[in-house]
C-alpha positions in Angstrom: 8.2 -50.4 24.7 4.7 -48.8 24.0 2.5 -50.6 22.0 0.6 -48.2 20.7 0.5 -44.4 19.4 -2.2 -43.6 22.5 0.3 -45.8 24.8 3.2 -43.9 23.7 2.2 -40.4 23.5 0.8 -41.1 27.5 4.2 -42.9 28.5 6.2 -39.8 27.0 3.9 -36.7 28.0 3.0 -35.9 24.7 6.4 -36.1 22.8 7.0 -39.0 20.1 10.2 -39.6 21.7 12.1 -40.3 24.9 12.4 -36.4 25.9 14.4 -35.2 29.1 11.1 -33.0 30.2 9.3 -36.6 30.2 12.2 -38.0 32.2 12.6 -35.5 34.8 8.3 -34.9 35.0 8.6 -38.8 35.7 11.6 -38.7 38.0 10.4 -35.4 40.1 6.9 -35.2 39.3 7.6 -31.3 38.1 8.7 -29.2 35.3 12.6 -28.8 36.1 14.4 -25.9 34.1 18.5 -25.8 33.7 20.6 -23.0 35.0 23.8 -22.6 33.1 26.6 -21.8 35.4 30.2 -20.5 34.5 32.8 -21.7 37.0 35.6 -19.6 35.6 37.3 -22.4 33.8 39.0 -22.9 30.8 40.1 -25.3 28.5 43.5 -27.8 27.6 43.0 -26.5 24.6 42.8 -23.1 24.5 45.1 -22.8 27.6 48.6 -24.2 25.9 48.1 -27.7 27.2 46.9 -29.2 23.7 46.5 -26.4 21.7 45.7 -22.5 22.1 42.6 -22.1 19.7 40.2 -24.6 20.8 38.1 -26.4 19.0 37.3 -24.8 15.6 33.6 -24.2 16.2 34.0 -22.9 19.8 32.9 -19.3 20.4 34.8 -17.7 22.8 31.7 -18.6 25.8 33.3 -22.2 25.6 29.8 -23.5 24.2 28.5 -21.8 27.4 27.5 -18.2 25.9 24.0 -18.5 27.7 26.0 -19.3 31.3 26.7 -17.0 33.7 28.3 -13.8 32.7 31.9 -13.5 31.4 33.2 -10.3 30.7 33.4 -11.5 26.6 32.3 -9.1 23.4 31.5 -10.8 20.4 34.4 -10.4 18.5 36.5 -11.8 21.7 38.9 -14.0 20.5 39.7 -17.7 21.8 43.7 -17.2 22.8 42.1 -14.5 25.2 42.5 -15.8 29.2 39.0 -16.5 30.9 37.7 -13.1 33.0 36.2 -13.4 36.4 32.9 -14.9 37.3 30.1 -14.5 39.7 29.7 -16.7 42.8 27.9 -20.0 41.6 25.5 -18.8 44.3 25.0 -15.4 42.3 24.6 -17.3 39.4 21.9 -19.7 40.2 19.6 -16.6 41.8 19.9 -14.9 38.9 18.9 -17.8 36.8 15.7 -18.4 38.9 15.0 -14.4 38.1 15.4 -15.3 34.6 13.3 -18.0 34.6 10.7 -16.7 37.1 7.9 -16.4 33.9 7.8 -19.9 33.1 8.8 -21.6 36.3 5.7 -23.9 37.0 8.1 -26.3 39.8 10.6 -25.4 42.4 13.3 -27.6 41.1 16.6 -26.9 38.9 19.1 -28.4 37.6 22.6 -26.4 38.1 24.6 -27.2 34.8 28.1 -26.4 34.4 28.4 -25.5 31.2 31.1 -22.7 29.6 34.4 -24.6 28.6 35.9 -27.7 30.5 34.4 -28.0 34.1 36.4 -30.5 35.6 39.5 -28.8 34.7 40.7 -27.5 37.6 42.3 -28.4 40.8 40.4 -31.0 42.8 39.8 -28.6 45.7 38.3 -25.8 43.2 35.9 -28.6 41.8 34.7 -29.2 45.1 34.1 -26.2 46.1 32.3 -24.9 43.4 30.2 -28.7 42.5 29.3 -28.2 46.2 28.0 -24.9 46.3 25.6 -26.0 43.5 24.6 -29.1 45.1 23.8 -27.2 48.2 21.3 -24.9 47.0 17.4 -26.3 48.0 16.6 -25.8 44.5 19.2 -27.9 42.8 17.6 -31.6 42.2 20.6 -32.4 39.7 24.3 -31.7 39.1 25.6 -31.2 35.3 29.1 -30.8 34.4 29.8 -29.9 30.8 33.4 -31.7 30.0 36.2 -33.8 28.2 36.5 -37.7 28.4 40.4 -36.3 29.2 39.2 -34.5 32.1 38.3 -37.0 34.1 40.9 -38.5 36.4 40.6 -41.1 39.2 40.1 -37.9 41.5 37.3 -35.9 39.8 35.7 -39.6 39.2 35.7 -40.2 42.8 34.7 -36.6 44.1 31.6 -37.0 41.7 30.6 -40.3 42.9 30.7 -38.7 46.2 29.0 -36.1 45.4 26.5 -38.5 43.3 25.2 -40.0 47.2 24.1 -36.2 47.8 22.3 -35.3 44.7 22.1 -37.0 41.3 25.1 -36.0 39.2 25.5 -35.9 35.7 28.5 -36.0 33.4 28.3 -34.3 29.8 30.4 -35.4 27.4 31.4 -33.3 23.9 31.9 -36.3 21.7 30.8 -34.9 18.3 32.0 -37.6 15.8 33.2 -40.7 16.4 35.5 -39.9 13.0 39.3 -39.6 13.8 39.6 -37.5 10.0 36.8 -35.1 11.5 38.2 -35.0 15.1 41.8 -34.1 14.0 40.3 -31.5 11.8 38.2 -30.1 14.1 40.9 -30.3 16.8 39.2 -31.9 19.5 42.2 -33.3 20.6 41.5 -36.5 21.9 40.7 -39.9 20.8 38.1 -42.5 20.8 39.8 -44.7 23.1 39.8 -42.2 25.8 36.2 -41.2 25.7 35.4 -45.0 25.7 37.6 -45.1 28.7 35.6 -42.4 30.0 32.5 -44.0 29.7 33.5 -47.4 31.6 35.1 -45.2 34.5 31.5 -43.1 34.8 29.9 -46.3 34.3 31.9 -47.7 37.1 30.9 -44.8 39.5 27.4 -45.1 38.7 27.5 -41.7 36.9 24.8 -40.6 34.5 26.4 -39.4 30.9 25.1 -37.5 28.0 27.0 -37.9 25.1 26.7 -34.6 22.6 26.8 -35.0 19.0 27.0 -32.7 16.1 25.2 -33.2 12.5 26.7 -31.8 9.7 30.6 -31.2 10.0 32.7 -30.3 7.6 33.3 -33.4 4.9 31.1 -35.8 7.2 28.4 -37.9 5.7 24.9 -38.4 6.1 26.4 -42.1 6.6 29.2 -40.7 8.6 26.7 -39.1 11.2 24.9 -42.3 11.7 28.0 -44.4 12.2 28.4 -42.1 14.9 24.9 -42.5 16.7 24.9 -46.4 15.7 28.3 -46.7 18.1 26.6 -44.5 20.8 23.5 -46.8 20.9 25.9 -50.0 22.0 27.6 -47.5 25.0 26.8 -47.1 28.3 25.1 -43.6 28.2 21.8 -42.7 29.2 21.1 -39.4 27.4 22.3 -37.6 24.0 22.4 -34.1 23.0 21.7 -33.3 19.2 23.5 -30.8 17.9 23.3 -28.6 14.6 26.9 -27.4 13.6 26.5 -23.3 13.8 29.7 -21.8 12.0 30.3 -18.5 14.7 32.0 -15.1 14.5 35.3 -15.3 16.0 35.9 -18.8 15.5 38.4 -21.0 13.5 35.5 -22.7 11.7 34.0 -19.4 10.8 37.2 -18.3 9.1 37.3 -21.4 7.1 34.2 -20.6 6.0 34.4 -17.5 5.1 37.7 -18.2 2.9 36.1 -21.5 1.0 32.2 -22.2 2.2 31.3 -25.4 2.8 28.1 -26.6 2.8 25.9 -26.2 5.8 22.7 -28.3 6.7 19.1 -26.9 5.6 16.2 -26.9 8.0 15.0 -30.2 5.8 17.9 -31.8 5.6 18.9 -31.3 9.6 14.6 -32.5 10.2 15.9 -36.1 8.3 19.3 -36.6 9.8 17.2 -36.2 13.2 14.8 -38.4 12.1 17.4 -40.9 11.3 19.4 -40.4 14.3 16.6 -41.5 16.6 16.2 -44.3 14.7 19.2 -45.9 15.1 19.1 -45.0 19.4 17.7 -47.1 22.0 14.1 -46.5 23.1 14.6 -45.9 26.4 17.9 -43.0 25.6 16.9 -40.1 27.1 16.9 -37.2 23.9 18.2 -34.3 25.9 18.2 -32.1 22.8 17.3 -32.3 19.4 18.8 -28.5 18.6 20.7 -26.1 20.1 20.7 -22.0 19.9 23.5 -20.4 18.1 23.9 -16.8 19.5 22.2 -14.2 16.6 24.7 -12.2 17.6 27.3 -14.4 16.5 25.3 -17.0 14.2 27.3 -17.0 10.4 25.1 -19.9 9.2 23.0 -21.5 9.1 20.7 -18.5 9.4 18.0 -20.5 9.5 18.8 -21.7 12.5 18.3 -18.6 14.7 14.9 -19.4 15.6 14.6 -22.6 18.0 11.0 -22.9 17.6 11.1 -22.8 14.2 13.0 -25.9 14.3 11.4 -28.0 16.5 8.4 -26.8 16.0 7.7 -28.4 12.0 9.5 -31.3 12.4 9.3 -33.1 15.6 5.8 -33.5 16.5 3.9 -36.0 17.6 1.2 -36.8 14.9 -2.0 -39.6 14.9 -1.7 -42.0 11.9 -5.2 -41.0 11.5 -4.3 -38.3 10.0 -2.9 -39.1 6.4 0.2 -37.5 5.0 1.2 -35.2 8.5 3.0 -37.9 9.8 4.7 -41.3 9.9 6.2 -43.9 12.7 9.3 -45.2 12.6 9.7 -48.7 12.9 12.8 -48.9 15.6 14.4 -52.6 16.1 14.4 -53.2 19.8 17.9 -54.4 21.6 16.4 -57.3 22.0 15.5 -58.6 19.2 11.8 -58.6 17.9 10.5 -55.4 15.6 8.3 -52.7 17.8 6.8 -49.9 17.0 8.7 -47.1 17.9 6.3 -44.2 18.2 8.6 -41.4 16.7 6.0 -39.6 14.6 7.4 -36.7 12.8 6.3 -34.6 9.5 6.6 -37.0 6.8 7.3 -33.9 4.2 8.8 -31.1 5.6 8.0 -29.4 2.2 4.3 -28.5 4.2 6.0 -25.8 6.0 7.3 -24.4 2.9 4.0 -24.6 1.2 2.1 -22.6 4.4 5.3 -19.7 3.8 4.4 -19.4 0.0 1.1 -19.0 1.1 2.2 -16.3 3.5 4.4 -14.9 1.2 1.4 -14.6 -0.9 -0.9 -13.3 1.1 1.4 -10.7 2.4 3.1 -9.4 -1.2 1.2 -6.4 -3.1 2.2 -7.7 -5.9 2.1 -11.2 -7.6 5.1 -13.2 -7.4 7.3 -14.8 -9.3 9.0 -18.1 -9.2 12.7 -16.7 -8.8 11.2 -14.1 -6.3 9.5 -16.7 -3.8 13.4 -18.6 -3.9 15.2 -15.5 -3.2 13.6 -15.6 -0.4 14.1 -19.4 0.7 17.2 -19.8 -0.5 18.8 -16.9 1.3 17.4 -18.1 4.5 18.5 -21.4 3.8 14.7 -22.9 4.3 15.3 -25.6 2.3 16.6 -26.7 -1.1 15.4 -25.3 -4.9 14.3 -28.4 -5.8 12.0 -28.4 -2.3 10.6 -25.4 -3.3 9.5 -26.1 -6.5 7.9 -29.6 -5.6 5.9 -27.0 -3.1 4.9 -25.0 -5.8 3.8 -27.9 -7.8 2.1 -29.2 -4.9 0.2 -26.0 -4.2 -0.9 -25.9 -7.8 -2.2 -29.4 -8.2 -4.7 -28.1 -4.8 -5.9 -25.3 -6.4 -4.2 -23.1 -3.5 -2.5 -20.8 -5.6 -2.9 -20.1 -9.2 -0.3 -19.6 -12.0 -0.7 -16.8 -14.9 2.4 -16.7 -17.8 3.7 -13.4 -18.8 6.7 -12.4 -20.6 8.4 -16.2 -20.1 7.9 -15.8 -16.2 5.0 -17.7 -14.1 3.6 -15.5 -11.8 1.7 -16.6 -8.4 -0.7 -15.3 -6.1 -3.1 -17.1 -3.6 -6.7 -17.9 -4.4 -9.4 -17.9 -2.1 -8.9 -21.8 -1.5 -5.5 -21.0 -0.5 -6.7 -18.0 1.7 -8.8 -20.4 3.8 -6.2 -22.8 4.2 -3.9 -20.3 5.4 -6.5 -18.8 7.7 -6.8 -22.3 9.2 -2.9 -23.1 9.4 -1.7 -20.2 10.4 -0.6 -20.7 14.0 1.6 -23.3 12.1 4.2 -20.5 11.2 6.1 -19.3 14.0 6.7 -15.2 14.4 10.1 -15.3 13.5 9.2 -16.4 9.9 6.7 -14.3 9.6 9.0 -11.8 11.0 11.6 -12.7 8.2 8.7 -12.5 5.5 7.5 -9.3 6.3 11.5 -8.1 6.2 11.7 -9.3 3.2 8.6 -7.6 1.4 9.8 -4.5 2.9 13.1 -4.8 2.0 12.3 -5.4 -1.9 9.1 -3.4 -1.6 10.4 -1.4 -4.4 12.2 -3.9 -6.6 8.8 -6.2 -6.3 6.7 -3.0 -7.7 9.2 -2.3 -10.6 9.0 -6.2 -11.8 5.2 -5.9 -11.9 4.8 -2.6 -13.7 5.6 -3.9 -17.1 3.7 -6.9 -16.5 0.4 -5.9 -14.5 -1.8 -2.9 -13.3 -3.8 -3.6 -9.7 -6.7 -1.6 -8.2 -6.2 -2.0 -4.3 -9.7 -3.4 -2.6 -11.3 -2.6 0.4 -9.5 -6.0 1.8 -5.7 -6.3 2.1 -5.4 -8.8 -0.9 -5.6 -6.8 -4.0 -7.3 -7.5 -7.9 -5.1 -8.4 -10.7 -5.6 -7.7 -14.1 -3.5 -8.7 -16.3 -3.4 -7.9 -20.0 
């Protein structure tokens, strides 16, 4: 275990946590990118076997909507039977085309992904598993599945197949919560994925066990049960998950008949947080996110941006610098306390501060309180209470200043706050700004009607504008 922030930030290329691009850079030497493949599979529950409507939050892409084409539309339903595929051979060149731009190795891992992919007859899975495998270009083998999936055959062809290349098993846990598995009909138990994991174990199989934060009725409690079980197992990676309620899914329905509540961006940043903590050091953090398709994404909307998740939240950060950022102190297996150098943004309120400031700077007009949570709150940024610490915050430095009218507080950035902005700017990713500037647009018209009968303004030659109020 590092030592030390320097020592850790060296071990783990940068990240403050065990991250699969630090695991394969150390295992290959190169950047490795996945290729999602779709082997024209389906599922014992969608097929009649278990059930016929799949899991509740599963699109109808089988959680494999970015794998290789399926003839699917968005509004495709689950009960409809799988279309045909492309070759795997197809597959993986057009997922090197795709990735051509930011390829900087020559290696890729061919991941089986869309529904169950060891569902199937033995002699399918071979054929397709070794199609994959023998591609130059493939360094690993991924295959996206059910601990039910997985009898003595598959186990032994993947073994097999294990001597040739490295071969990895992915397995959709979620919860370890019978309540929550029954209700999202995942249709197994936890005695058969434990099974699972002792027969991989037993093959000398890699697994990655996926989990997802914020189901229906589950606890922030309930979550880290979950993650505190997987860190006594026999895995050596974990996918993090956000739950993203879909078009054309169960879950969606439920939603949209009696909404539950769905994670915000903060919220998600400290169950993360907490998660790592309670994981082995050396666990392999596969994913800390996942992207909902925008074209099917219900909520959380927030969530349609990957970088805009990662980005504020899971950074590596010198204790140098007060207030950006704090380590975790993570009890080794072993016994003695170490430093576990997970830095992360120790309030996720900054990146709400830098929007109001953007907001701000942006907006013709002043703005008020009610006017800069419309805005958060129907992108489900964060919480009210959040926003107004923010505004507090932003107050107390003089970043933005405050004038009462009419029994409303109305805002707009000083120079102090310009500056700052100017210097923290790259800290925003496009698609907030994109959102903000939607967002003025759209109540362009509403914002100037609020102001008339509070305000006159005389535009200057610079884009910010001179208030004068009476």
């Amino acid at each position: 275990m590092p030592s030390d922030y320097a020592e850790a930030l060296q071990l783990w290329h940068g990240k403050p946590y065990h991250s699969l691009n630090h695991y394969l850079q150390n295992r290959f030497g190169e950047k490795i990118y996945k290729i999602a493949l779709n082997g024209g599979f389906t599922c014992p529950n969608r097929d009649g076997t278990l059930g016929n409507r799949g899991c509740i939050f599963c699109s109808a892409g089988g959680s494999g909507d970015f794998a290789g084409d399926r003839v699917q539309t968005p509004s495709a339903r689950l009960s409809e039977p799988p279309a045909a595929v492309p070759a795997i051979s197809a597959q993986l060149v057009a997922g090197k085309n795709l990735l051509s731009g930011k390829h900087t190795g020559s290696k890729y891992i061919a991941y089986f992904q869309a529904f169950t992919n060891t569902y199937g007859p033995i002699e399918t899975l071979e054929k397709l598993y070794s199609e994959a495998i023998a591609a130059p270009e493939t360094a690993i083998l991924s295959i996206a599945t059910r601990p039910d999936c997985l009898s003595p055959e598959v186990i032994a062809l993947l073994e097999r197949l294990n001597r040739i290349k490295p071969v990895w098993v992915e397995l959709g846990l979620q919860t370890i919560h019978e309540k929550t598995a029954r209700f999202i009909r995942r249709g197994y138990g936890l005695d058969r994925f434990i099974e699972a994991l002792e027969n991989l174990r037993a093959a000398g199989i890699e697994t990655i066990v996926h989990t997802i934060l914020g189901l229906p009725g589950e606890t922030a409690e309930d979550i880290l049960e979950t993650h505190r079980f997987l860190a006594e197992q026999p895995i050596q990676g974990i996918k993090l998950q956000l739950l993203h309620v879909l078009k054309g899914t169960d879950l969606a329905d439920i939603y949209a008949a009696s909404p539950f509540h769905v994670l915000s961006m903060d919220e998600y940043a400290d169950l993360v947080i907490r998660c790592l903590e309670v994981l082995p050091p050396e666990t392999v953090i596969h994913r800390i996110t996942g992207d909902g398709p925008k074209n099917l994404l219900v909520a959380p909307l927030w969530s349609g941006h990957k970088n805009r998740c990662l980005t504020p939240f899971i950074t590596p950060l010198k204790p140098a610098v007060p207030g950006r950022g704090a380590s975790i102190i993570k009890k080794h297996p072993s016994g003695p306390n170490y430093e576990r150098i997970v830095s992360m943004i120790a309030d996720p309120a900054t990146l709400y501060k830098l929007i109001i400031l953007y907001i701000l700077d942006h907006s013709e007009f002043p703005l008020t309180n009610s006017q800069l949570c419309e805005f958060l709150l129907d992108k489900g940024y964060t919480t009210y209470f959040t926003i107004q610490a923010a505004i507090s915050d932003l107050l107390d430095a003089q970043f933005i200043s405050v004038t009462q009218k009419n029994n409303s507080s109305y805002y707009r950035l000083t120079p102090m706050g310009e500056e700052t902005l100017e210097a923290f700017d790259s800290s925003i990713s496009d698609g907030i700004k994109n959102d903000v500037r939607d967002f003025l647009e759209e109540k362009h018209q509403a914002l100037r009607q609020a102001n008339e009968v509070t305000a006159t303004y005389v535009p200057k030659k610079t884009r910010n504008l001179m208030w004068n109020f009476p």
